[in-house]
N, C-alpha and C positions, 0 to 999 in steps of 0.2 A: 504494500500500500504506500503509495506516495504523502510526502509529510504537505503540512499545508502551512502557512504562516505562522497560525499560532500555535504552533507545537514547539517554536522554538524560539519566535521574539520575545523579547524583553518585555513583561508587560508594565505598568502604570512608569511608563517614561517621565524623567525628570523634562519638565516644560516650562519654558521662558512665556513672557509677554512682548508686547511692541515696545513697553513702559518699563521694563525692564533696564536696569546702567548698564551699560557696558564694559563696565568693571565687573560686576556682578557675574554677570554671564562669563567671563572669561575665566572669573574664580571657580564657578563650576565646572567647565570644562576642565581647567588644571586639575583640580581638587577631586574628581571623578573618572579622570583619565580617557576621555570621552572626547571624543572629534567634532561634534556636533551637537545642536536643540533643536526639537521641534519648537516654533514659536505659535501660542495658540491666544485668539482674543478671550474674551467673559466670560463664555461660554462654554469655552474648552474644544471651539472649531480650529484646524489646523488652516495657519496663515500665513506661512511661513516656515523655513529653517536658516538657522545661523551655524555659519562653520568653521573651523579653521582658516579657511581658504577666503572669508569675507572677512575674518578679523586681520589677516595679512593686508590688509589698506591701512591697517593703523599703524603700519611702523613702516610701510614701503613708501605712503606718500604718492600721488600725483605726478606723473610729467604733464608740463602742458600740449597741448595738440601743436604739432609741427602745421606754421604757418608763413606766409612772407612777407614784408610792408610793399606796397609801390603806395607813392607819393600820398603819405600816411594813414591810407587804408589796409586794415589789414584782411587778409587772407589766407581764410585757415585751407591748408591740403586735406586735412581729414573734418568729418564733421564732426562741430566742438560740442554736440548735444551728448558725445557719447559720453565724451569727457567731465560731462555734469553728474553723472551717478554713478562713477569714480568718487572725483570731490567728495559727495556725500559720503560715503564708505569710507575715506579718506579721514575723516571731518566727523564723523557721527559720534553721537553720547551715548543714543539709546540701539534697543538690539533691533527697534524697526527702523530704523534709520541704515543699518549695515546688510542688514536680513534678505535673504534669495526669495521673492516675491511669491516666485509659483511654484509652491515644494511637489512634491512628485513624493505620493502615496501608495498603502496598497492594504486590500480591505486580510483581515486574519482570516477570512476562510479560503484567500486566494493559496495557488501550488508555492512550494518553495519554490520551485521550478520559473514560475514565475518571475518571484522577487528579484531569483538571481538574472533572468534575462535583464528586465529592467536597468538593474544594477548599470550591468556591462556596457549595455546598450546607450546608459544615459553618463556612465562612469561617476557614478557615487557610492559612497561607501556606505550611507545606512538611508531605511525607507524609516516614514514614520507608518503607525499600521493605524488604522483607523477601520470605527465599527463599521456596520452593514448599511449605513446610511451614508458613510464617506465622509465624516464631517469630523467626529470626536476623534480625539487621540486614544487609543487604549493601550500601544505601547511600543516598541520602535525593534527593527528590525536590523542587524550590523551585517557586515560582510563575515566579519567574526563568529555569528552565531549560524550562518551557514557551514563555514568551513569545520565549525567544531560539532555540527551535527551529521555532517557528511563522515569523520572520521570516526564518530559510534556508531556509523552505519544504516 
């Protein structure tokens, strides 16, 4: 029989907010040894994830968009819109401010089989898992908790 999500995710996931520091959030991630948070609003709908890889703005910094003056107009070579949420992630306090907008779920009755396509497919390391309406966090899934269920068998 094939395993399905929740036979092996992590269930009642530690979950941040929008309102959340960003101090905060990074102490739980160190403090828990954890890569990543779902971020979820009032409710406890998922609205996001924060992750290592968005808190890497806060110590890399901005380049600005390569551009060129003629006769003191400037123009940018690249569009400088991209460059604005950068800045923010760059620049931000809170974990909605730094946070990956459109997280990518996957309900606990789905196949592991699944999860892991996903995974691969979108190259992230953990799903958050959300009940059968899609919306609540019930508890989060790592590449970790695939690989150490693949070698029990």
């Amino acid at each position: 029989m094939s395993k399905i999500v929740a036979d092996v995710m992590t269930p009642n996931a530690i979950t941040v907010t929008r309102q959340t520091p960003l101090s905060e959030a990074i102490r739980i991630l160190a403090e828990k040894r954890i890569s990543g948070l779902p971020v979820v609003d009032d409710s406890g709908k998922l609205v996001g994830v924060i992750s290592e890889t968005d808190l890497m703005w806060q110590e890399t910094g901005v380049e600005p968009p390569p551009y060129i003056m003629i006769l003191d107009s400037v123009i940018y070579l690249q569009n400088p819109a991209r460059y604005e949420k950068e800045i923010h992630k760059a620049l931000g306090q809170t974990v909605g401010e730094v946070m990956s907008n459109h997280p990518i779920s996957i309900k606990s009755s789905q196949s592991l089989r699944e999860a892991a396509q996903i995974m691969h497919e979108k190259k992230i390391r953990r799903l958050p898992v959300v009940d059968e309406t899609g919306k609540q966090v019930i508890g989060i899934l790592t590449q970790g908790d695939i690989i150490r269920s693949m070698a029990k068998g």
